[in-house]
C-alpha positions as CSV (number, residue, x, y, z in Angstrom):
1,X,-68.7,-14.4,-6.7
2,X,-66.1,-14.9,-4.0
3,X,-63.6,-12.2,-3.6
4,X,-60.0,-14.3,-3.0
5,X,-60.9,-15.7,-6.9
6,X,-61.4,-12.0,-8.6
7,X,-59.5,-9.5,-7.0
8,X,-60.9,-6.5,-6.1
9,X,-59.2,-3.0,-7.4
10,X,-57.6,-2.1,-4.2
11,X,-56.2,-5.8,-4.2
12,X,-55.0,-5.0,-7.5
13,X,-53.5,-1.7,-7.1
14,X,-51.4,-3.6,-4.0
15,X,-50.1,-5.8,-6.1
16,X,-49.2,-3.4,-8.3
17,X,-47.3,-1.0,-5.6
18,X,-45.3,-4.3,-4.5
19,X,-44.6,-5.5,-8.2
20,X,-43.4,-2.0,-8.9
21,X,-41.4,-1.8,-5.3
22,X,-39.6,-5.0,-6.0
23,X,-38.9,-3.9,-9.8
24,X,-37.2,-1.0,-8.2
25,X,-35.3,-2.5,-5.4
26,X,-33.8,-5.0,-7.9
27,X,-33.2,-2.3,-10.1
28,X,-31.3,-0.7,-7.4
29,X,-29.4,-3.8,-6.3
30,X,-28.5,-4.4,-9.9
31,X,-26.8,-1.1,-10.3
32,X,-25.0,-1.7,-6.9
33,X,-23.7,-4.6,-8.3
34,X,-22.8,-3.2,-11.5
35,X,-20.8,-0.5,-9.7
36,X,-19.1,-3.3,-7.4
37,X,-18.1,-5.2,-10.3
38,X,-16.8,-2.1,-12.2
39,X,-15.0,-0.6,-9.4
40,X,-13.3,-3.8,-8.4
41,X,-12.3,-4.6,-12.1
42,X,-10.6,-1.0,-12.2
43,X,-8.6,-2.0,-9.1
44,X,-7.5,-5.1,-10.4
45,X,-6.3,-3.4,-13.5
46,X,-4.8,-0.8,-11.3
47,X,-3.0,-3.2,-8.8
48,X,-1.5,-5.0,-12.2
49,X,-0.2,-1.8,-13.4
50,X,1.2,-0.6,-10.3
51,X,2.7,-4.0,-9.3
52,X,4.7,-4.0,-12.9
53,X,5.9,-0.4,-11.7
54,X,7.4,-2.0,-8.3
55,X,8.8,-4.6,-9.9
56,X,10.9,-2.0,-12.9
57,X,11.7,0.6,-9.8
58,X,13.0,-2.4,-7.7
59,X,15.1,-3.8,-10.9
60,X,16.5,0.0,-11.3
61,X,17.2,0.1,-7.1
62,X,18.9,-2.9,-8.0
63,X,21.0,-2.5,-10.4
64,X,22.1,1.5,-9.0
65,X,23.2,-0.5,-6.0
66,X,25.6,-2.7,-8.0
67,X,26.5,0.6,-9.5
68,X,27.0,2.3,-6.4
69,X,28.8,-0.8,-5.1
70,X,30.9,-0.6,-7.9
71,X,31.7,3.4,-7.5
72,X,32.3,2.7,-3.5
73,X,35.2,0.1,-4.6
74,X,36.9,2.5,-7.1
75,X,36.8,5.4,-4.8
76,X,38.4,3.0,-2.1
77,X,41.4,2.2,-4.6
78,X,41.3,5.8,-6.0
79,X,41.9,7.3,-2.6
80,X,45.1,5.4,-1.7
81,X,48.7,6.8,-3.0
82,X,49.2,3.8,-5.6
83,X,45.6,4.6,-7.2
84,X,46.4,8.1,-7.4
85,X,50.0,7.3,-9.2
86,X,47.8,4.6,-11.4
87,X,45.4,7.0,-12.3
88,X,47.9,9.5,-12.9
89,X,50.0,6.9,-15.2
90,X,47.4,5.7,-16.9
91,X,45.0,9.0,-17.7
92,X,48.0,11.4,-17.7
93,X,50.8,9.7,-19.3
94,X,53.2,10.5,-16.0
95,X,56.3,9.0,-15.1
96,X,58.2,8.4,-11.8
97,X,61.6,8.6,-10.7
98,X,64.5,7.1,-13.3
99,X,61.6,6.2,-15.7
100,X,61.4,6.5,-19.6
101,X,57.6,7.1,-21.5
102,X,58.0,5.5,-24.3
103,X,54.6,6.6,-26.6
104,X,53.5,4.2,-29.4
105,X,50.9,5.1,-31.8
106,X,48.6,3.2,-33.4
107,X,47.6,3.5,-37.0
């Protein structure tokens, strides 16, 4: 019998040791893989969530800057003498100089 037709038991017990070697190196790569995937799917999920949280917090910046805009104006007008005597008319009911309050009620 010739030998390269019927392998021998040593020929077999190689092949076995590199069938067994690849099954656990492609084992291996598979889980690699399978971490890759997961790990990168978790980021993408995290990058969505954090991007939606930019994009609220930069909505609120935005909007307390008009605010603050807003409260920067008033103070300007509210720290002049006519603001003051506007508040004061206004909020307080005051009157000047040779002026009459006249009150009105609603009902």
């Amino acid at each position: 019998m010739d030998s390269s037709v019927c392998p021998t038991k040593l020929q077999m017990r190689k092949i076995y040791k590199r069938r067994v070697y690849y099954f656990f190196l492609a084992l291996i790569l598979f889980v690699c893989l399978l971490q890759f995937l997961c790990g990168s799917l978790y980021n993408f999920t995290r990058y969505i969530v954090l991007n939606n949280q930019i994009n609220t917090l930069q909505q609120l910046n935005e909007s307390a800057q008009k605010k603050n805009q807003q409260l920067k104006t008033q103070l300007k007008v509210y720290s002049s003498y006519k603001g003051i005597e506007e508040l004061a008319r206004n909020n307080l009911k005051l009157v000047g100089k040779d002026e009459v309050l006249v009150l009105i009620k609603n009902r």
